[in-house]
C-alpha positions as CSV (number, residue, x, y, z in Angstrom):
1,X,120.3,51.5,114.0
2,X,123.1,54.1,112.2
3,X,120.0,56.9,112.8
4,X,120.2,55.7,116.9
5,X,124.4,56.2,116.8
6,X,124.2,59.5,114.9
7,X,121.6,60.5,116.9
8,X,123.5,59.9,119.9
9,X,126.7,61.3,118.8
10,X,125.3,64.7,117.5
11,X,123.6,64.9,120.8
12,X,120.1,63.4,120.1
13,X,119.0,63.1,123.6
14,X,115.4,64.4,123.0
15,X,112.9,62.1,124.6
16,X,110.7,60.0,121.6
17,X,107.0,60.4,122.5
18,X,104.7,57.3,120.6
19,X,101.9,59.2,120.1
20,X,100.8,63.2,120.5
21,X,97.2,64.9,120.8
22,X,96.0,67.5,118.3
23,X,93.5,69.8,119.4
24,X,91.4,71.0,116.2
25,X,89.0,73.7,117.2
26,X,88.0,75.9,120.5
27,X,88.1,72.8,122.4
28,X,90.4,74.6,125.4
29,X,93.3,72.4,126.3
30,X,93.2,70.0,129.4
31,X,95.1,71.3,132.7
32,X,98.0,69.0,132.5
33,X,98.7,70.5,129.5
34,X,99.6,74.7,129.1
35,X,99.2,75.8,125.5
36,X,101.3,78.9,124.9
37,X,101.0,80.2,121.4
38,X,104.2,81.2,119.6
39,X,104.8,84.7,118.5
40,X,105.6,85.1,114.5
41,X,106.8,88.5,113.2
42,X,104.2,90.3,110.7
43,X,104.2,88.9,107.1
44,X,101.8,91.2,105.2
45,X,103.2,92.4,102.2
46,X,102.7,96.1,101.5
47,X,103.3,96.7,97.2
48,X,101.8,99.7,97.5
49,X,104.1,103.0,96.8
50,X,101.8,105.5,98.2
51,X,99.9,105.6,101.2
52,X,97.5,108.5,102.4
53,X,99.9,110.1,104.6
54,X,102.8,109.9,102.3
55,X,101.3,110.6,98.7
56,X,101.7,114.5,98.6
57,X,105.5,114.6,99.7
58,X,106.5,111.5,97.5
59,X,105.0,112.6,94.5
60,X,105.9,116.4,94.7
61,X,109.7,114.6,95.1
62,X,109.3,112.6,92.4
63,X,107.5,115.0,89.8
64,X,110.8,117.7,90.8
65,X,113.2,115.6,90.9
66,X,113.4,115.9,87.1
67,X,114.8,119.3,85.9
68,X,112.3,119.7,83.4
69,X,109.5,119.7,85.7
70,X,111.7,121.9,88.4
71,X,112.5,124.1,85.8
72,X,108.9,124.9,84.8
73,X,107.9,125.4,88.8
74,X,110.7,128.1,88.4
75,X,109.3,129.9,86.0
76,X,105.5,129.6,87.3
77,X,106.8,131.0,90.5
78,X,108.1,133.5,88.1
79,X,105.1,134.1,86.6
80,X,103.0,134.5,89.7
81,X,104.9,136.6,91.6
82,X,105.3,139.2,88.6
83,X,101.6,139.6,88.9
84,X,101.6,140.2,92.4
């Protein structure tokens, strides 16, 4: 009885149906009835750092980001182009 007032005063005017039908399978849907299948956004989880189009680039930044490494491409450029 408190539900029906609250319900009423929050703006419950939604119509109470006794019973519903669940369709489990392929069974398509009588006429009276239009099924229309809600959209969801993606949820696939990607944990992955690298992918095959990005593995080069990112690991070329992250090896040179440190300036031991970069220092050592210096001097192998160095190297290399003395002998050229």
């Amino acid at each position: 009885m408190l539900r029906r007032r609250l319900n009423r005063l929050c703006g419950g005017d939604e119509k109470r149906v006794d019973s519903r039908t669940i369709y489990v399978g392929h069974r398509p849907c009588p006429d009276t009835e239009a099924f229309i299948p809600s959209k969801f956004c993606d949820n696939r989880i990607v944990s992955s750092k690298y992918t095959v189009w990005n593995f080069l680039p990112k690991n070329l930044f992250e090896q040179f980001r440190r300036i031991a490494n970069f220092y050592f491409l210096i001097i192998f450029l160095v190297q290399v182009s003395e002998c050229i």
